[in-house]
MIVOKE-761009 format. One record per residue (C-alpha): residue in one letter; y negated, x, z negated; chain. Coordinates in nm, 2 decimals. Example, Ala and Ser with C-alpha at 12.3 -4.5 7.8 and 13.67 -1.06 7.14 Angstrom:
SITE residuo      Y      X      Z cadena
SITE       A   0.45   1.23  -0.78      A
SITE       S   0.11   1.37  -0.71      A
//
This chain:
SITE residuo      Y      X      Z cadena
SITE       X -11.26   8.97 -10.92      A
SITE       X -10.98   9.16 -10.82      A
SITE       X -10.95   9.50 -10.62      A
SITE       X -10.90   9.33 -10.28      A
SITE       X -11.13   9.08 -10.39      A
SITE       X -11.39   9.37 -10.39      A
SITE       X -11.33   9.56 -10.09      A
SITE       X -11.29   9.19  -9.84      A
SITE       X -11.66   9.10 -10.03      A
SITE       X -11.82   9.48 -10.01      A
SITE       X -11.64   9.58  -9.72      A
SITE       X -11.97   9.64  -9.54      A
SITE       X -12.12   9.86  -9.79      A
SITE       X -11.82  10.05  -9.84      A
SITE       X -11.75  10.09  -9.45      A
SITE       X -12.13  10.21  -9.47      A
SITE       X -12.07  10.39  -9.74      A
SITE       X -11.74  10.63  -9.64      A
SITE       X -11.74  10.60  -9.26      A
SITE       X -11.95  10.93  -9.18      A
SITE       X -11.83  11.16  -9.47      A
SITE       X -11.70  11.53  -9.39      A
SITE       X -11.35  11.54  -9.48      A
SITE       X -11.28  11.83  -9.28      A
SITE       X -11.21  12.06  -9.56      A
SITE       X -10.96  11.79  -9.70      A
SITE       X -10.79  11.76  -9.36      A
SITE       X -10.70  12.15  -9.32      A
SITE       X -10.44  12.16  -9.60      A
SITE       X -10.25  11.88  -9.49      A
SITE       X -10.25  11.96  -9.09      A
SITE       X -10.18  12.25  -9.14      A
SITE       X  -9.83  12.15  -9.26      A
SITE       X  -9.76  11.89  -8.94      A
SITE       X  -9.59  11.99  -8.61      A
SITE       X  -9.83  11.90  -8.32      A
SITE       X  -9.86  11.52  -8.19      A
SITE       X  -9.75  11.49  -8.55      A
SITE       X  -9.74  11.07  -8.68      A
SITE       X  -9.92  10.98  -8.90      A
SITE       X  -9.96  10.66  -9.16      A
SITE       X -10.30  10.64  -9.31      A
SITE       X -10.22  10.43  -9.60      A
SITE       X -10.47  10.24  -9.71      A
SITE       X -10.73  10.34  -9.44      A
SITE       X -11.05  10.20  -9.58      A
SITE       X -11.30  10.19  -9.30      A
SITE       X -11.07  10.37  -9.05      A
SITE       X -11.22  10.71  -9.05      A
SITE       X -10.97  10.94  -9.10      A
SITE       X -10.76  10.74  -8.85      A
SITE       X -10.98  10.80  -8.61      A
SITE       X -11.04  11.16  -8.68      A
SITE       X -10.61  11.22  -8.67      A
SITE       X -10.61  11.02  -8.32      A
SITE       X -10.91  11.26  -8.21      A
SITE       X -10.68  11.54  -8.31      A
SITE       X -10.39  11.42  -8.12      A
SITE       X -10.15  11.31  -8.34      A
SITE       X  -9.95  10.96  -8.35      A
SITE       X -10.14  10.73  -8.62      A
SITE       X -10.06  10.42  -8.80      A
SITE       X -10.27  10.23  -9.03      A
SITE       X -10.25  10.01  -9.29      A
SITE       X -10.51   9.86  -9.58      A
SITE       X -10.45   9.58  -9.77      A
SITE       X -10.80   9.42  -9.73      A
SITE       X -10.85   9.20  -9.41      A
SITE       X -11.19   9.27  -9.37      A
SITE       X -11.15   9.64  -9.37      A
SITE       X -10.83   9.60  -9.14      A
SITE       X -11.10   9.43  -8.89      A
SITE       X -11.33   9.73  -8.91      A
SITE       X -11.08  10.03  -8.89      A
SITE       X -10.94   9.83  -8.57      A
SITE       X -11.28   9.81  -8.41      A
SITE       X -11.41  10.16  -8.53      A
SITE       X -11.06  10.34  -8.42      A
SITE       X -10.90  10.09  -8.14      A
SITE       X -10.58  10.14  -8.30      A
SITE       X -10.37   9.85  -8.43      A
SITE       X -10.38   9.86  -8.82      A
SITE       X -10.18   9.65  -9.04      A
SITE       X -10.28   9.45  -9.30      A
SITE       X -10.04   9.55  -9.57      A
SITE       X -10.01   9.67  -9.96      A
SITE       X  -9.82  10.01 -10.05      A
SITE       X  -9.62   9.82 -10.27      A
SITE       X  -9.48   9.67  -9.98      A
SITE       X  -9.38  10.02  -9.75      A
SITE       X  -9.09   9.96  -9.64      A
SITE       X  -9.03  10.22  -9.34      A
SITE       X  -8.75  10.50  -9.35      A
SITE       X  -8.75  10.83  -9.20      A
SITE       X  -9.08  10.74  -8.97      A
SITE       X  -9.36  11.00  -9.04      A
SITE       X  -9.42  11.39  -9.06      A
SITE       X  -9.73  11.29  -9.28      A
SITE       X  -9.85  10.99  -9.49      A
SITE       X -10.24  11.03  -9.57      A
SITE       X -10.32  10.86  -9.91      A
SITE       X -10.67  10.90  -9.95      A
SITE       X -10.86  10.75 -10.22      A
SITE       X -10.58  10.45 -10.22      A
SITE       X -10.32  10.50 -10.48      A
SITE       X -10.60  10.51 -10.73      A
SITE       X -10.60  10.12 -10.65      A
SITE       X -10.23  10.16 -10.76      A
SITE       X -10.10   9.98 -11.13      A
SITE       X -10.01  10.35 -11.30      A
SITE       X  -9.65  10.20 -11.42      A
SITE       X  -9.57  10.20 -11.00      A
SITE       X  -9.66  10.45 -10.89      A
SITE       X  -9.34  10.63 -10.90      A
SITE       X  -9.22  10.32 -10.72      A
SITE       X  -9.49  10.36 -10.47      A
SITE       X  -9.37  10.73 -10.46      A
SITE       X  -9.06  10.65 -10.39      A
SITE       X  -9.17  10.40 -10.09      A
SITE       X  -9.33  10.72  -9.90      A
SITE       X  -9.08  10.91  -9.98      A
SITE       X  -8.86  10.66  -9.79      A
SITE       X  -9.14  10.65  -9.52      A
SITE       X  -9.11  11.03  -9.49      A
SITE       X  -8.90  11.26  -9.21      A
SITE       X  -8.74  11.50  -9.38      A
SITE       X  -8.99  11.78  -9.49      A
SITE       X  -9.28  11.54  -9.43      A
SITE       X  -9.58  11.61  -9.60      A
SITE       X  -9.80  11.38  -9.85      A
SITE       X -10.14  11.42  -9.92      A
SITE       X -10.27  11.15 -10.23      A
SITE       X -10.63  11.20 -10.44      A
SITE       X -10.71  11.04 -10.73      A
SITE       X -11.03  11.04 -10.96      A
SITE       X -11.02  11.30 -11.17      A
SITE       X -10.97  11.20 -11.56      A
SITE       X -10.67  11.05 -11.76      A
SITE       X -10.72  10.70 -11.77      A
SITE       X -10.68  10.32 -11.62      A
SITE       X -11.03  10.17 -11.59      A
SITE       X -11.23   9.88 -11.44      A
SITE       X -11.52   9.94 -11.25      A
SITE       X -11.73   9.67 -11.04      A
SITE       X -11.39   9.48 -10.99      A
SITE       X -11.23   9.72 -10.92      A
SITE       X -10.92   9.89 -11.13      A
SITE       X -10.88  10.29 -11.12      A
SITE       X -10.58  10.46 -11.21      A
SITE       X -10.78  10.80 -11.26      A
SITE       X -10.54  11.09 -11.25      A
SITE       X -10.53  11.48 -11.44      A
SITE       X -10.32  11.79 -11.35      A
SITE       X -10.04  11.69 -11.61      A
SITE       X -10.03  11.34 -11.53      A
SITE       X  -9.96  11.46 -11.18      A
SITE       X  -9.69  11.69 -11.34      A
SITE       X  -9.57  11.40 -11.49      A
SITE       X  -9.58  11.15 -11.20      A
SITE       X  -9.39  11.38 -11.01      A
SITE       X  -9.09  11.47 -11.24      A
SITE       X  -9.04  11.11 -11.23      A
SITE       X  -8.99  11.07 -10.88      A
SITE       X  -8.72  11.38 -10.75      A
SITE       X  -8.75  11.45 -10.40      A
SITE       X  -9.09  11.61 -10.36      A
SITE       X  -9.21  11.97 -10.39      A
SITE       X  -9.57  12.02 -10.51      A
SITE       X  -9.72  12.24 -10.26      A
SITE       X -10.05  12.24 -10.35      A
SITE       X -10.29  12.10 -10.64      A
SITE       X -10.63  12.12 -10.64      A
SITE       X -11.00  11.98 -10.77      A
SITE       X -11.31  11.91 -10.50      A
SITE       X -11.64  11.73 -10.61      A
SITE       X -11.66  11.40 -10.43      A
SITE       X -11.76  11.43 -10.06      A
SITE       X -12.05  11.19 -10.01      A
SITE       X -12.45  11.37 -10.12      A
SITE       X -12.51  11.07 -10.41      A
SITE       X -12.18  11.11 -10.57      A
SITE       X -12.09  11.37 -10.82      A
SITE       X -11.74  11.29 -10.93      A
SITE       X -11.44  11.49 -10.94      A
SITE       X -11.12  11.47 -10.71      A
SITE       X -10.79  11.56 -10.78      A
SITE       X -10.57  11.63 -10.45      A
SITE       X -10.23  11.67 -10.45      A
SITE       X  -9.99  11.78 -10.12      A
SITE       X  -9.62  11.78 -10.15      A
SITE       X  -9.36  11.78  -9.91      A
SITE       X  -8.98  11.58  -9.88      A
SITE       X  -8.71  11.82 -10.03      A
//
């Protein structure tokens, strides 16, 4: 079974799952760097909840996920179109203030991700702001069909010297949202230099 294997055949229990978490204290950091009516792209949007909360807020959101299923539910939890696309395949230039990588470039083979990077840089206005998480630890894993890339503060260091454009503006650790989880988080913020 592959990633998007899992998420089109769990998509239920993962909407279930993520849909009602608090991710207000996650959101401050990075909306605090947008003008207002900001835009947006929620990459790899999952069940559509942070979307929704940036549309509530007022600013100009785009979505994409790479698993039809979950595209389906975002669209009918949030009303807002949402593609049905991989980060591997970004292609905009110069479109957003922000780009909202939450929980999704974990999905992300390690040896891309500075391609991937790269892509949002792209994607980026100038002095647009990125926020990414990734598990907490140092290595690639498979889990329930799933594959992690799990990420630590100097594989981030690392990432990011590989990929010249970005400024780190903020780094930090947060236990894992939902009440029955106890994993760590590492979040990162930078902006377009």
């Amino acid at each position: 079974m592959s990633t998007l294997d899992y998420y089109n055949h769990n998509a239920e229990q993962f909407y279930d799952s993520t849909v009602k978490v608090a991710m207000e204290s996650i959101y401050a950091p990075f909306l605090r760097y947008l003008p207002e009516h900001a835009s947006i792209l929620d990459l790899g949007c999952g069940s559509g909840r942070d979307s929704l909360a940036f549309h509530q807020m007022g600013y100009q959101v785009s979505a994409i996920d790479y698993s039809e299923v979950l595209v389906k539910k975002a669209q009918q939890l949030t009303g807002l179109p949402v593609r049905q696309q991989s980060f591997y395949d970004l292609d905009e230039v110069n479109k957003y203030d922000g780009v909202w990588a939450c929980a999704s470039l974990l999905h992300c083979e390690r040896q891309k991700l500075p391609e991937v990077l790269s892509r949002i840089l792209r994607a980026l206005k100038a002095g647009g702001v990125l926020y990414m998480s990734f598990k907490y630890g140092s290595t690639d894993r498979e889990k329930d069909g799933r594959n992690f890339t799990d990420l630590d503060e100097q594989q981030a260091h690392e990432l990011l010297r590989g990929v010249p454009g970005f400024l780190l503006l903020q780094q930090w650790i947060t236990v894992d949202k939902r009440p029955e989880r106890s994993e760590e988080w590492l979040n990162i913020l930078l902006r377009k230099v």
